[in-house]
Each structure stands twice: as structure tokens, then as C-alpha cells.
BARO-639303 format. One record per residue (C-alpha): residue number from 1; x, y, z; residue in three letters. Coordinates in steps of 0.05 Angstrom, whole numbers. Example, Ala and Ser with C-alpha at 12.3 -4.5 7.8 and 13.67 -1.06 7.14 Angstrom:
residues 2
(1, (246, -90, 156), 'ala')
(2, (273, -21, 143), 'ser')
This chain:
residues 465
(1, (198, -358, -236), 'unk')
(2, (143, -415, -214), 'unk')
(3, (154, -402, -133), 'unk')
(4, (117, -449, -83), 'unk')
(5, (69, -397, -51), 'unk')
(6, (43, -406, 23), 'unk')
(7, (-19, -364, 34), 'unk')
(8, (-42, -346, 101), 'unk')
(9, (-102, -304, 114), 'unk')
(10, (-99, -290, 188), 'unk')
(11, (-168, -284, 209), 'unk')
(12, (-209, -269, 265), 'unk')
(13, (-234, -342, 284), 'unk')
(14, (-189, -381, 251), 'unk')
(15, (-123, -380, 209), 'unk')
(16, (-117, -419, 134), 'unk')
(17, (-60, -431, 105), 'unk')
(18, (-59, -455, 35), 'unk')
(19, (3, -472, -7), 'unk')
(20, (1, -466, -85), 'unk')
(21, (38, -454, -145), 'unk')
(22, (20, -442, -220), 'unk')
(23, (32, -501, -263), 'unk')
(24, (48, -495, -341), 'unk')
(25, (-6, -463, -360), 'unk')
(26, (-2, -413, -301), 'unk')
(27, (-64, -441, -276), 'unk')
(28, (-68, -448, -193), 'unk')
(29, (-54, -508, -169), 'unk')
(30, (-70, -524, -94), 'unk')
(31, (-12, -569, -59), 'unk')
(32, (-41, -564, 11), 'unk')
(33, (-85, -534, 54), 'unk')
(34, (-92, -526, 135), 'unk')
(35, (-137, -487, 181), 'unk')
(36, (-143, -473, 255), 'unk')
(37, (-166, -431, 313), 'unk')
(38, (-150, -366, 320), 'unk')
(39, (-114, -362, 389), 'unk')
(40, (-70, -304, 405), 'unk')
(41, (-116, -254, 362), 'unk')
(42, (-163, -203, 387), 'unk')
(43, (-200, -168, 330), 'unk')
(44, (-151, -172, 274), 'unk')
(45, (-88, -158, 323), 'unk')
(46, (-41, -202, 350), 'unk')
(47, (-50, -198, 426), 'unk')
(48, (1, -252, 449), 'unk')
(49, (51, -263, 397), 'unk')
(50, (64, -331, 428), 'unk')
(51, (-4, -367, 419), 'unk')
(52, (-15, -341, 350), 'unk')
(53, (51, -369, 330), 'unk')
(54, (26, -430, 351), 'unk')
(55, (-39, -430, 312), 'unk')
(56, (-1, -408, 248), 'unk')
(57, (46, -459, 260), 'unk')
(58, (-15, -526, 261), 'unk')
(59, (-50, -499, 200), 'unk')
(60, (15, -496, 162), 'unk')
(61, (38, -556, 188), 'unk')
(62, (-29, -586, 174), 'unk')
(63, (-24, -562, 95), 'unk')
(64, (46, -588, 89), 'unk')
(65, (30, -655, 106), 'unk')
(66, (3, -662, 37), 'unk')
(67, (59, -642, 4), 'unk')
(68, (135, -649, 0), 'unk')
(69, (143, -571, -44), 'unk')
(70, (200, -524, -4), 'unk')
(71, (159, -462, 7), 'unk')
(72, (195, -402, -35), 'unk')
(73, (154, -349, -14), 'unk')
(74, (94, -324, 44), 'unk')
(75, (38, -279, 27), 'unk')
(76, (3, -257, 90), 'unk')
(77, (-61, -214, 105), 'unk')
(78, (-63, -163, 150), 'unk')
(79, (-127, -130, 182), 'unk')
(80, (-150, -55, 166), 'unk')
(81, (-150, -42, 238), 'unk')
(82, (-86, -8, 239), 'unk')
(83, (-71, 12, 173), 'unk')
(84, (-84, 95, 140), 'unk')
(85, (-86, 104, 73), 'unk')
(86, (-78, 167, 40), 'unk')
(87, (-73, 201, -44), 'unk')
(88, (-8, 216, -77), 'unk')
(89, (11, 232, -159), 'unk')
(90, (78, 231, -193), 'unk')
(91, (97, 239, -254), 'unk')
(92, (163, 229, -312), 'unk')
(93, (187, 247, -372), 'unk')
(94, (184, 195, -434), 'unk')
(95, (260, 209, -468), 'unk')
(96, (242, 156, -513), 'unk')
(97, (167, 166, -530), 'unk')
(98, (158, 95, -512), 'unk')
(99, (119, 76, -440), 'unk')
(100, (161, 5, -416), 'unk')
(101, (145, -26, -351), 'unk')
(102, (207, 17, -320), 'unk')
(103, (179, 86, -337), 'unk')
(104, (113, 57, -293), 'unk')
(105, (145, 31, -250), 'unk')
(106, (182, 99, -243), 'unk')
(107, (122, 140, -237), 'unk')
(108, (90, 101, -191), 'unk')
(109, (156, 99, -145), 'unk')
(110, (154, 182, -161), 'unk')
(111, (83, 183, -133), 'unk')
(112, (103, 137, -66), 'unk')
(113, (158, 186, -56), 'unk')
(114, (110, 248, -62), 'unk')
(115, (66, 212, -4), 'unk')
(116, (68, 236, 66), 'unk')
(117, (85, 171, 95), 'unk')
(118, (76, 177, 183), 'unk')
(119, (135, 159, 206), 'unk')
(120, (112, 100, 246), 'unk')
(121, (81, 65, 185), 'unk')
(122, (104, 21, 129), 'unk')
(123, (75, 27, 59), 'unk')
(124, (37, -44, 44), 'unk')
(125, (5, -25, -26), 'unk')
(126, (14, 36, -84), 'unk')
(127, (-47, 22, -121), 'unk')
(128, (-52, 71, -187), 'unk')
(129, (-125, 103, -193), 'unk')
(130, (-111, 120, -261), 'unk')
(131, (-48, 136, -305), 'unk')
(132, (-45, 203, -354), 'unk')
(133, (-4, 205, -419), 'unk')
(134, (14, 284, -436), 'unk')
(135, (-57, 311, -437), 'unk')
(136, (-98, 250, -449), 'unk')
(137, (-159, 223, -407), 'unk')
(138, (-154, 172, -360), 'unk')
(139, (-110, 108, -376), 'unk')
(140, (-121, 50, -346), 'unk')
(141, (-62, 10, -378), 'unk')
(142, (2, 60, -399), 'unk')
(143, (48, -5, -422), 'unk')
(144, (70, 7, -501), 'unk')
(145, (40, 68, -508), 'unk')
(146, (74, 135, -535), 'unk')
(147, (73, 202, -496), 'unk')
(148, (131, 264, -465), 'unk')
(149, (96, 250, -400), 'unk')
(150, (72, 200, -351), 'unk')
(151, (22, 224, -298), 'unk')
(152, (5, 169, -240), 'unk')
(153, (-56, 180, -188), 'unk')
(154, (-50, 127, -128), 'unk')
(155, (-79, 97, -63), 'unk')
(156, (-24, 85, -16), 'unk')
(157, (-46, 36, 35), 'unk')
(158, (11, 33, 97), 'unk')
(159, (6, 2, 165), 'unk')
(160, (32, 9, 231), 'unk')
(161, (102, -19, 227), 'unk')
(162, (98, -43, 302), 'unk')
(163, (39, -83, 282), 'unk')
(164, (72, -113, 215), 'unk')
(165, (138, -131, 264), 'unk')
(166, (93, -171, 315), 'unk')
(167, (59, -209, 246), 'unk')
(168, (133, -223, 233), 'unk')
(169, (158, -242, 301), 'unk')
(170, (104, -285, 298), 'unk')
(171, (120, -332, 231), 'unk')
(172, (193, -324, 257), 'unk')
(173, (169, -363, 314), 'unk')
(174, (139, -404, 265), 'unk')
(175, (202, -422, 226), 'unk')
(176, (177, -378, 167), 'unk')
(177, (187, -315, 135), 'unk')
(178, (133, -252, 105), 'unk')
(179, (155, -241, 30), 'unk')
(180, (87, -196, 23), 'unk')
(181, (32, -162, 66), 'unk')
(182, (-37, -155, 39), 'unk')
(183, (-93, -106, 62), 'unk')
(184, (-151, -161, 82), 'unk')
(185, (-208, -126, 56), 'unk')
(186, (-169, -110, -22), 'unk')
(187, (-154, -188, -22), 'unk')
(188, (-226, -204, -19), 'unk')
(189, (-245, -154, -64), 'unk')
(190, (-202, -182, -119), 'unk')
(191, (-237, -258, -108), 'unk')
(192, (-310, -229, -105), 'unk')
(193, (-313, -176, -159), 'unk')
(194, (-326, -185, -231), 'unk')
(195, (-294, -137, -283), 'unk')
(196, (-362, -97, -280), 'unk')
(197, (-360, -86, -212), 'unk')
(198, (-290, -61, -215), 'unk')
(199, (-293, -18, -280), 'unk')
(200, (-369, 13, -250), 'unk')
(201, (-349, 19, -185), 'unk')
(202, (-368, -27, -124), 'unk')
(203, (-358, -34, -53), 'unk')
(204, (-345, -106, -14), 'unk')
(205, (-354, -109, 55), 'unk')
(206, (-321, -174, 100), 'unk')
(207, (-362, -191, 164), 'unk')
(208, (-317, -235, 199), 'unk')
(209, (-323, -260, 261), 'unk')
(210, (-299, -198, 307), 'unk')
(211, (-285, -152, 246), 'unk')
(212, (-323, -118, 196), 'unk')
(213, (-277, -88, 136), 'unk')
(214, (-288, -55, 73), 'unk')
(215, (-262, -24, 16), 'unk')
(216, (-282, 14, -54), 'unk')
(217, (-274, 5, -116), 'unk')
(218, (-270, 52, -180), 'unk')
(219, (-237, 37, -245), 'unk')
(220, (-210, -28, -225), 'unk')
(221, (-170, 12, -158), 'unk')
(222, (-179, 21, -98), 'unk')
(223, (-213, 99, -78), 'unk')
(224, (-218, 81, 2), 'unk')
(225, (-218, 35, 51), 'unk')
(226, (-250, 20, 131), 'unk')
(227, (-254, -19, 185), 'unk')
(228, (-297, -31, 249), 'unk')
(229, (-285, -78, 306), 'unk')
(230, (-347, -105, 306), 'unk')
(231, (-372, -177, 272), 'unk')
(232, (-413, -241, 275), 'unk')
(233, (-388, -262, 352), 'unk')
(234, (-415, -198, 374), 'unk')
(235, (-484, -226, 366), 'unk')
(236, (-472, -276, 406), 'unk')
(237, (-448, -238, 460), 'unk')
(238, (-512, -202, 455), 'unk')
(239, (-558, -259, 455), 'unk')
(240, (-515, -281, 519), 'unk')
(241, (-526, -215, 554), 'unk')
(242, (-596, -211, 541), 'unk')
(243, (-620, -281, 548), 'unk')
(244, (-568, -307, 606), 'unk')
(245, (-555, -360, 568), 'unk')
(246, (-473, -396, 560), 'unk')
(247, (-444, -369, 502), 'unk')
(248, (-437, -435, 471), 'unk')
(249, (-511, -443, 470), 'unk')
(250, (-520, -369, 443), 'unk')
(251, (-474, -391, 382), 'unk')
(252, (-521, -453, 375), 'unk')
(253, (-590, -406, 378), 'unk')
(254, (-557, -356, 322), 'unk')
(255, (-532, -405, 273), 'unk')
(256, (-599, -452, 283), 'unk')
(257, (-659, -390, 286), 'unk')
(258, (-616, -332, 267), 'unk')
(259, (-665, -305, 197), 'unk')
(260, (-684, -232, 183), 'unk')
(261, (-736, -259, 143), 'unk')
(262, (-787, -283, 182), 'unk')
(263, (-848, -246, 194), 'unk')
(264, (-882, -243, 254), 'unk')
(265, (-934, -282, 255), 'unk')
(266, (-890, -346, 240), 'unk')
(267, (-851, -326, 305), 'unk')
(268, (-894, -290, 353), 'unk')
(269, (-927, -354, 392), 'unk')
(270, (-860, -387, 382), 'unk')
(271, (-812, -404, 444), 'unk')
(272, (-749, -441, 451), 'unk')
(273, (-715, -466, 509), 'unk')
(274, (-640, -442, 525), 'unk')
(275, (-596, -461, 588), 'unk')
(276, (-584, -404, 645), 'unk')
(277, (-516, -384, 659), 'unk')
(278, (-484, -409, 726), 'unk')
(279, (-536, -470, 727), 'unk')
(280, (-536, -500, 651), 'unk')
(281, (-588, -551, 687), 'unk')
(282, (-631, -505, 699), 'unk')
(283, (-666, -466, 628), 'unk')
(284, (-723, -420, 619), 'unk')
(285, (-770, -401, 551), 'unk')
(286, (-746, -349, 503), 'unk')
(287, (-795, -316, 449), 'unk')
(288, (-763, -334, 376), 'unk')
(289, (-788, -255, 370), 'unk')
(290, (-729, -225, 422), 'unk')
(291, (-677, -264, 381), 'unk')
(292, (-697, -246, 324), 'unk')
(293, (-698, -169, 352), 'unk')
(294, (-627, -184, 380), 'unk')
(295, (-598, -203, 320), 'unk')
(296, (-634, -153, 278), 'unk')
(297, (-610, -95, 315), 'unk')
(298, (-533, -114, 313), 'unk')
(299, (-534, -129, 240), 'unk')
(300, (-578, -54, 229), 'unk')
(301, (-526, -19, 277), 'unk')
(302, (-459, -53, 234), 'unk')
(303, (-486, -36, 166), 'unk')
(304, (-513, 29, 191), 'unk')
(305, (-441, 45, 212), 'unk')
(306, (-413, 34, 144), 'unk')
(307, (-464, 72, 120), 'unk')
(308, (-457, 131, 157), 'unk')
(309, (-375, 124, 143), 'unk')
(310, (-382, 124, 68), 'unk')
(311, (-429, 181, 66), 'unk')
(312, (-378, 219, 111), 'unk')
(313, (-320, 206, 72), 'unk')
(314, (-356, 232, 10), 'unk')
(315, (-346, 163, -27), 'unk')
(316, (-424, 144, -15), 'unk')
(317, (-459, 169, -73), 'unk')
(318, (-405, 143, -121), 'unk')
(319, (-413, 71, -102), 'unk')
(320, (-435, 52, -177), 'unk')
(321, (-456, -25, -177), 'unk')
(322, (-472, -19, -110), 'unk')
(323, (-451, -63, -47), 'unk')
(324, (-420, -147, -49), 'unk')
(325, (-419, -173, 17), 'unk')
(326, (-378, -232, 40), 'unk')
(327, (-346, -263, 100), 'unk')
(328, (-375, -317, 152), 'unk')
(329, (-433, -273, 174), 'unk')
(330, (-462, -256, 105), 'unk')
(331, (-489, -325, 100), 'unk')
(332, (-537, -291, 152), 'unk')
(333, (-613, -301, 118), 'unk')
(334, (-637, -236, 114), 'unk')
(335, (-576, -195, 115), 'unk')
(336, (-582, -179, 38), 'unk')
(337, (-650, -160, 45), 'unk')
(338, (-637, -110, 105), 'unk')
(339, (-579, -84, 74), 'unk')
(340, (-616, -55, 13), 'unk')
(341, (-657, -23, 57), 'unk')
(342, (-607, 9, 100), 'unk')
(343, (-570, 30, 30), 'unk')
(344, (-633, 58, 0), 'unk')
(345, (-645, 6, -48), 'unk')
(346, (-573, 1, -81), 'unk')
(347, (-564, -74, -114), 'unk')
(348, (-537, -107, -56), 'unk')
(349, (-515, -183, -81), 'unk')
(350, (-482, -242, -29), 'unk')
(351, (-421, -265, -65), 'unk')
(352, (-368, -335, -57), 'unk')
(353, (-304, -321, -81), 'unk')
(354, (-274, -346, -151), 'unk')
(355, (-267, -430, -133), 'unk')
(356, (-206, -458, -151), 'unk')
(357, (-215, -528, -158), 'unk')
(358, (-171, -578, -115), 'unk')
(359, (-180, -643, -78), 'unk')
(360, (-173, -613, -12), 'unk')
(361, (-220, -557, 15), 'unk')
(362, (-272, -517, -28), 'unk')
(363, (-262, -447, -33), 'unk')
(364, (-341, -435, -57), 'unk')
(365, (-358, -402, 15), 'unk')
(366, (-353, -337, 39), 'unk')
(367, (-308, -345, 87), 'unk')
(368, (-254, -367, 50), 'unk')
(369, (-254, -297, 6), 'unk')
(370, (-187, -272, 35), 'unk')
(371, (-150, -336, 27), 'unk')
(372, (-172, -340, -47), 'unk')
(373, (-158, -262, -53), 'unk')
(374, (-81, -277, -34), 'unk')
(375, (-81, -324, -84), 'unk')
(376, (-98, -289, -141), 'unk')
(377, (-57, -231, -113), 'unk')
(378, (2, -280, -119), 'unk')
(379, (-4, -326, -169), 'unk')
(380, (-48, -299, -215), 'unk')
(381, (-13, -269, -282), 'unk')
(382, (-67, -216, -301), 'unk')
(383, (-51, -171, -244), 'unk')
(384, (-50, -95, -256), 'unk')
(385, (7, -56, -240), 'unk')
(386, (16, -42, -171), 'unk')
(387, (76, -35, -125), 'unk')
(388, (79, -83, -63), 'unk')
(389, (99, -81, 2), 'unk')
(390, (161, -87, -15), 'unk')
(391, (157, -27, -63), 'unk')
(392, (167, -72, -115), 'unk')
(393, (130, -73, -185), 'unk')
(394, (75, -121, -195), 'unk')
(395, (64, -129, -266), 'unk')
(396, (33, -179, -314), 'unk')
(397, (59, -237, -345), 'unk')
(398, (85, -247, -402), 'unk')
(399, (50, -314, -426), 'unk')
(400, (32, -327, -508), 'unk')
(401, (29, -390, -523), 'unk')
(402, (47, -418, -467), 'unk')
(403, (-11, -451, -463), 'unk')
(404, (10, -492, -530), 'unk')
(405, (88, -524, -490), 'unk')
(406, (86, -590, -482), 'unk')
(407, (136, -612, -432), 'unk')
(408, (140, -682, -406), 'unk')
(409, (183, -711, -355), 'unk')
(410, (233, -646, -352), 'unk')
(411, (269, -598, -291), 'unk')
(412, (227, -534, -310), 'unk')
(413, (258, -495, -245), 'unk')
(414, (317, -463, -284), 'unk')
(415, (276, -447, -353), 'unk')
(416, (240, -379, -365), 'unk')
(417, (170, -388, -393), 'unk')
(418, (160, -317, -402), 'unk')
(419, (185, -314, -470), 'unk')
(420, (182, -377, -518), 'unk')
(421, (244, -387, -551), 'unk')
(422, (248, -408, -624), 'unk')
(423, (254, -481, -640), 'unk')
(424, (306, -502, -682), 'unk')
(425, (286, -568, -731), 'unk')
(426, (359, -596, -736), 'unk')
(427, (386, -623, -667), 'unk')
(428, (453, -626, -695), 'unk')
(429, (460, -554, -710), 'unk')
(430, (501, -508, -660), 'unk')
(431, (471, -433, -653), 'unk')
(432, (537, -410, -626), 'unk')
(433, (572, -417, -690), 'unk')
(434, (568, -345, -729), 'unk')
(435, (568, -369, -791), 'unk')
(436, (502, -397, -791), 'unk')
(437, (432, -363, -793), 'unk')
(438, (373, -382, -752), 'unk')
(439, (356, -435, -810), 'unk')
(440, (409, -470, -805), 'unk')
(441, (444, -464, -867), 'unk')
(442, (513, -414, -889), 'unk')
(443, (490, -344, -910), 'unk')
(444, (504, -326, -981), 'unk')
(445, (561, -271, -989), 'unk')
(446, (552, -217, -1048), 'unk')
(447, (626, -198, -1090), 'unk')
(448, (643, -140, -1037), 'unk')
(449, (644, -190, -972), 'unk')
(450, (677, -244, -1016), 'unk')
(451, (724, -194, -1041), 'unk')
(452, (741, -177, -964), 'unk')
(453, (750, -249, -951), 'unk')
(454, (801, -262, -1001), 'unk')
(455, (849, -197, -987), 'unk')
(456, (845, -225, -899), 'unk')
(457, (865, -299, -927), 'unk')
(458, (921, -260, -973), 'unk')
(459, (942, -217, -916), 'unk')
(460, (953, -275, -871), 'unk')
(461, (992, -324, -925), 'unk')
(462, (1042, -264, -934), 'unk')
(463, (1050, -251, -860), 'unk')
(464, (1071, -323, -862), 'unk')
(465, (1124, -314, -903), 'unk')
């Protein structure tokens, strides 16, 4: 069914909402959008369930005034910060030979059950690494294909269920509902990477403004995920600290002379002035050189982190394409550059999410990766196969020829597009009636069925009489 999607990505400074649906052609089409501060969250986590009710409620509010659509269902992201993801496999028998989307969706419900799930956590994504038919190599897609034996390797992403209840308690406040939960990090993989990157192998890492997330990528699935509380605001705290300046005017000095780039001879005489804290009448000379030292080592120390995580957890030297970063503090100049260094000269590349086009916000920044992530993970009908939070298949759709309906002027809410049905050239033809064919016209009877037709009219004249 076409459901009227409301998207929220929950994020560090602010919270978007975006409400969409797929039109004929299952193409996204935006119906609103609304944005505002973040109150009520501290570093991914809700911290007073009261305020950040309030802040989800103005940005939907805000991208409902734009249209009059009943929302159906609510996708929401949630932060890496309290989630644990761990292996599992399963695997079925094929009675029939044939692989349908029920003996995946079996296996991959074997494989969740085979998990070790903590008690005190939910299960937010079943991601297959890779499928096995009897004693085949890897599969990527099973669907139609003949085997005895399914085989399913997965990434089970779950999350603190206290956490998830707060998110809820939260949009309940709101007057809305969570039909989905969606790891932050895997929605912005899906609106940054390419096919390449997934297949090869790939790693995106989200700078926000008080988090930093990440996750893997191998064979279009997920292999591992991270998380650190640190982000973009934490540089200016530092340039606060260390320059006693109002963190208002720290913000200012790292958006305006925040660059990695600049050597030091173009910044070594240079001074700027900056207000003191306590006395914002009173300000004193700064060397463009400290800031740039400031910055620099918070930027070196995050991506030195991540670093030293993915060489721990053994996924480092399998990072094939090499690193996409994205999030507000990527548009950092420099960052790129210092990156490659710090990841011994793997491609490093600064990448905008897929833009949908609409008349109401452009999604061609970094920053809005997540919220275009939850839309794809929603509405878009080349998904893998994947169980959701709700442990419930996500498969592709079904969509030949859609593309060639033309519909004008008609109530398509109780019609399935999935399957085109077969149009019949006579209006005033009637399906129902058994005696005709698909055509149309009467089927022609050979001398045994007309034989059989005569003896019934026979029998029933003599019953009669």
C-alpha cells in the first residue's frame, strides 16, 4: 500500500521531520517538511522527555502545515549510543526446491532466534551478510532460486529497550506513534553510498553536532557499527575554554576561520579579536595560529578514535573503498585532507546524500544524510531483504510496468499496484461468468464434453417427468 510516511531523524542539534509518500511511479514525493532545535537531547539521548516532545512536536507541526495527507506511518532514527550489535546464522530446509520470499523470510527469523538477544534490549534491524544455497558461495539475492537448503549470515542491530520506550513516550506526547526504529549511522549510509561502495566495502562516518557515528559496509550489509560522544560543538567548547571567549562567539570564530588548510605563513602574523567571558565589552587579540591548533587537534583526536576502534575490532584492514564522511561537521575545510592522513592514505571522499527534488528544503547537504537515509529506508522499492524492528520482512517491490499506468482523476487507496492486472477490451463483458475465457468469447467444446452436456439436459427433462 502507498502509506503517508513521516520521517524524523532526531538529531543532535536539531530535529527534521519530513512527510512523503511514493507516487505512481514509486518515485518520492515530498509533502512537507519541518525542522527545529534540539531541546531535551543530550548526545543522541533523550534527557527530558518533556522538552523533546516539544521540539518533535513544532517541526512536525511545521511540515504539516503544507499538507492536508493523514500520516499512516512514523519512521524514526535512533542514535548508536545505546545500541550492541552482535552475529547470528540460521538456516531451512527447501521442501519445494523453490526459494519464495517466506523461506527468507524464515531463515532470517531462524537466524534472529539463534541470537543471544540481552534481555534489556530490543532487536531494531536483522541485516543478512550473505545467504548460502546447499553448498554454494555467497548469495547476495536467494529469491527464485532452487536449493535443499537455505543458510543466512546476519548483523543484528538491538537497542536498549528503556531508551526506545522514552523515544516513544516522547511522540506519544506528541500525538504520534513509532511504526519503525532506524540505526542513525545505517540510514546515512544507505543515502551516501553508491553500489560500489557497498559491493567493495566502505565505511561512512556522521559528525554531528555532539555525536560522531559510524558504520561498515561489506557486500551491500552491514559488518559493524560505533559510536562516540564527541562532535562539531565540542570544538567550540574548546575554543571557549582556551580563548575565554562566550560560546556564541566561539561558534562564530569556527564556522568563519575554522580551515585545516592553511599553511602557516598565511596565518602566523594574523590576529583576530574575540570578546572575554564575564565582560563581552571588554576583548583581547587571538593568533589565527591557536585556532587553527584548537580545531586541528579535536578533529585529529575524533578521527584518531575511530581509527584506533576499527583497527581493534579487526574490521580496519577490510575497509575496501575506503572512508565517506558526512554530517554537519564534514563541511569542515580540511577535514578530508587530514583524514587521509590519519587513515594512511585510504580514498577518503566528502559526500551529500542522494537529493530528492521538492519545493521545500534541499536535501544536497550533509546534514540532512539521516533524514534522506529514512527515506529511502521507507519508501524506496529496491530495498534488500532485511527484517525490521518490528521483525518484519522488508522486501522489494514488485513494480513492472508500472511505470507505463496511466491513471487520471481515480481513488488509487484501495487498488494494488504490485501486480498489473490484465485489461479486458470489451467493457460489457462480465469475468465472473464461467463460460467465458479471458477473450471474451464461449470456448469451443470437442464431442466428449458435448456428449456430457446432452445426457445432464436428458437427465433433468426426465426427472421432470
Amino acid at each position: 500500500m502507498n502509506k503517508t510516511l513521516l520521517a524524523i531523524d532526531i538529531g543532535s542539534s536539531y530535529i527534521t521531520a519530513v512527510i512523503a509518500k511514493n507516487n505512481l511511479d514509486y518515485k518520492i514525493n515530498i509533502l512537507g517538511t519541518g525542522a527545529s532545535k534540539s531541546d531535551g537531547i543530550n548526545k543522541g539521548v533523550i534527557s527530558n522527555i518533556e522538552d523533546a516532545s516539544n521540539s518533535i512536536r513544532e517541526a512536525v507541526s511545521i511540515a504539516q502545515k503544507n499538507t492536508t495527507e493523514p500520516i499512516e506511518s512514523t519512521v524514526v532514527s535512533i542514535t548508536g549510543a545505546y545500541t550492541k550489535c552482535i552475529r547470528s546464522s540460521g538456516s531451512v530446509n527447501i521442501p519445494n526446491g523453490l526459494i519464495t520470499e517466506n523461506e527468507i523470510n524464515q531463515v532470517l527469523q531462524m537466524a534472529l532466534y539463534n541470537a543471544t538477544i540481552i534481555p534489556e534490549y530490543d532487536v531494531v534491524h536483522v541485516i543478512p551478510i550473505f545467504f548460502k544455497i546447499d553448498d554454494s558461495a555467497d548469495v547476495e539475492n536467494p529469491l527464485n532460486m532452487n536449493g535443499s537448503r537455505l543458510e543466512v549470515s546476519v548483523f543484528v542491530v538491538t537497542a536498549k529497550k528503556t531508551a526506545l520506550t522514552n523515544i516513544k513516550s516522547a511522540m506519544k506526547m506528541a500525538n504520534l506513534s513509532v511504526t519503525n526504529f532506524v540505526l542513525d549511522p545505517y540510514a546515512s549510509a544507505i543515502a551516501v553510498l553508491d553500489e560500489q561502495q557497498r559491493n567493495f566495502g566502505a565505511t561512512v562516518i556522521n559528525i554531528g553536532a555532539t555525536t560522531t557515528q559510524y558504520v561498515c559496509y561489506k557486500g551491500s550489509s552491514l559488518i559493524y557499527n560505533g559510536f562516540l560522544p564527541v562532535g562539531s560543538n565540542h570544538i567550540t567548547n574548546d575554543l571557549s575554554v582556551m580563548l575565554h571567549t562566550p560560546p556564541v562567539a566561539a561558534e562564530k570564530i569556527k564556522t568563519e576561520y575554522g580551515n585545516l588548510l592553511r599553511s602557516l605563513e598565511e596565518i602566523q602574523n594574523k590576529k583576530i579579536r574575540t570578546p572575554r567571558i564575564g565582560d563581552e565589552k571588554i576583548s583581547s587579540e587571538v593568533s589565527l595560529e591557536h585556532v587553527q591548533t584548537i580545531i586541528h587537534a579535536r578533529v585529529e583526536e575524533i578521527l584518531t578514535l575511530i581509527k584506533s576502534d576499527l583497527k581493534k575490532s579487526g574490521i580496519y584492514e577490510t575497509l575496501g573503498t575506503g572512508l565517506v564522511l558526512t554530517g554537519g561537521m564534514s563541511k569542515l575545510e580540511g577535514i578530508q585532507e587530514l583524514a587521509t592522513l590519519i587513515f594512511d592514505n585510504l580514498p577518503v571522499k566528502v559526500s551529500n546524500p542522494v537529493n530528492i527534488k521538492n519545493g521545500y528544503m534541499s536535501f544536497e547537504d550533509q546534514k540532512m544524510s539521516t533524514i534522506v537515509g529514512l527515506l529511502l529506508y521507507s519508501l524506496d522499492p529496491n530495498r534488500n531483504f532485511e527484517l525490521d524492528s518490528n521483525k518484519a520482512l522488508i522486501k522489494k517491490r514488485k513494480i513492472d510496468d508500472l511505470s507505463t499506468v496511466k491513471i487520471e482523476s481515480q481513488d488509487l487507496s484501495g487498488l494494488d499496484l504490485s501486480t498489473p492486472k490484465p485489461q479486458v477490451a470489451k467493457k460489457n463483458i462480465k469475468k465472473e461468468d464461467p463460460k467465458l475465457d479471458d477473450s471474451g468469447k464461449l470456448p469451443t467444446l470437442n464431442k466428449k464434453d458435448k456428449s456430457k452436456g446432452v445426457n445432464k439436459i436428458w437427465n433433468a427433462i426426465t426427472e421432470w417427468f
